[in-house]
C-alpha positions as CSV (number, residue, x, y, z in Angstrom):
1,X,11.3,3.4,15.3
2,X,11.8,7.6,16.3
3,X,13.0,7.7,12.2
4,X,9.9,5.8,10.8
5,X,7.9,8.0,13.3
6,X,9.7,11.4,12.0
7,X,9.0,10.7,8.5
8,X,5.9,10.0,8.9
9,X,5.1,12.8,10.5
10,X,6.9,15.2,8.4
11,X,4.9,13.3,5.0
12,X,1.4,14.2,7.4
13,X,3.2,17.9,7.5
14,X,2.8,17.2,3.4
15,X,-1.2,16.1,4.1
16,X,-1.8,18.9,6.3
17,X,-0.4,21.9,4.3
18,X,-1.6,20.8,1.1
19,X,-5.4,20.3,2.6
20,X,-5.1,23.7,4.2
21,X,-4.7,25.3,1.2
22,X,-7.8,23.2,0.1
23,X,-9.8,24.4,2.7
24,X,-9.8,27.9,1.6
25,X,-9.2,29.6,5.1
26,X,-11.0,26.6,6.8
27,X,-14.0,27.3,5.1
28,X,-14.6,24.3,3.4
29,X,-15.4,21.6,6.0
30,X,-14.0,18.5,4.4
31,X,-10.0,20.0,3.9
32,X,-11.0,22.0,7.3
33,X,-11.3,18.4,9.4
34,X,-8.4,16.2,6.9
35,X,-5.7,19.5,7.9
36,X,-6.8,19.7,11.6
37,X,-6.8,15.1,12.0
38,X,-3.4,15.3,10.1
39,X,-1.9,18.2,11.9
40,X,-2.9,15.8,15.5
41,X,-0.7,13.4,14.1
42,X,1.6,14.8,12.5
43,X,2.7,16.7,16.1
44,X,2.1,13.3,17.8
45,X,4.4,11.6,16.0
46,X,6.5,14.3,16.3
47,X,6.0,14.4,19.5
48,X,7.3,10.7,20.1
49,X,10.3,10.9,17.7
50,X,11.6,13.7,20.2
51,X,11.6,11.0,22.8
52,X,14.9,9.5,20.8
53,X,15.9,12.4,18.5
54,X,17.4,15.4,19.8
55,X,15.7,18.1,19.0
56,X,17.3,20.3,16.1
57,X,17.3,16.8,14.6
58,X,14.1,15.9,14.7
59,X,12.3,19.5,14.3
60,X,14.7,20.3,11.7
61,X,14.1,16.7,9.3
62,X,10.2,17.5,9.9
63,X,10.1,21.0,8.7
64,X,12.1,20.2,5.4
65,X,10.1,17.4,4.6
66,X,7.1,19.2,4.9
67,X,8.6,22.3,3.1
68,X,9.9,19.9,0.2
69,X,7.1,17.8,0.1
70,X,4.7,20.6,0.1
71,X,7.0,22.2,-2.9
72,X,6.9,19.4,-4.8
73,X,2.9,18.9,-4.2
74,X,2.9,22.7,-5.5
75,X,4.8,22.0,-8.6
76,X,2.7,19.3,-9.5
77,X,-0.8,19.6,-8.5
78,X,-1.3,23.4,-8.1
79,X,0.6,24.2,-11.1
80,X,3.5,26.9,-9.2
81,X,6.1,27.4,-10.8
82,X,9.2,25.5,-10.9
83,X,11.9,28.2,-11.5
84,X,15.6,27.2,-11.0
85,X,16.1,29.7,-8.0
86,X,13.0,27.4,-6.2
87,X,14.7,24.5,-7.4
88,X,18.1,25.1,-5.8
89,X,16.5,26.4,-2.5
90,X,14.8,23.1,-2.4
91,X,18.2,21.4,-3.4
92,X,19.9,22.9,0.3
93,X,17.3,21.9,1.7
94,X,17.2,18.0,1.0
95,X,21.4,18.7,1.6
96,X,20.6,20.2,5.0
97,X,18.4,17.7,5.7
98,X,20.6,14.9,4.6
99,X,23.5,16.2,6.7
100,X,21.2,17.0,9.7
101,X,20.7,12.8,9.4
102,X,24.7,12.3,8.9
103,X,25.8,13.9,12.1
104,X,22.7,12.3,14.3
């Protein structure tokens, strides 16, 4: 249950970014309350992951799902660039992440 709990966490890390940058420096209600709710349970879940995990494990598979995720939700929906140096980075990270999961 701590895995289902990390990743969903880490995809409300996704939610949470992506409506910040809606929000346009929380000045737009609507983003403003969607980043601040998904944030509150994005740590919560987080939160009870770390009660299994340990926790370079669990912190570390959060923070590249929600960097990855929030690349790829760039890429896609707000048009950044996809340049091959981005692509690689994002590349070592889905590798670190995978062998973070290999040696838990």
């Amino acid at each position: 249950m701590a895995w289902i709990y990390l990743i969903i966490a880490g995809l409300l890390e996704i939610v949470w970014a992506y409506s910040m940058k809606l929000s346009e420096g929380f000045t737009k209600p609507a983003p403003t309350i969607v980043t601040l709710v998904a944030m509150v349970f994005s740590f919560g879940l987080l939160s009870l992951s770390m009660r299994v995990l340990p926790l370079g494990t669990a912190y570390t598979i959060w923070t590249g799902i929600g960097a990855v995720g929030a690349f790829v939700v760039g890429i896609m929906i707000l048009n950044e660039p996809a340049t091959a140096m981005r692509i690689v980075a994002a590349c070592l990270i889905i590798g670190g992440l995978v062998l973070m999961k290999i040696s838990s």
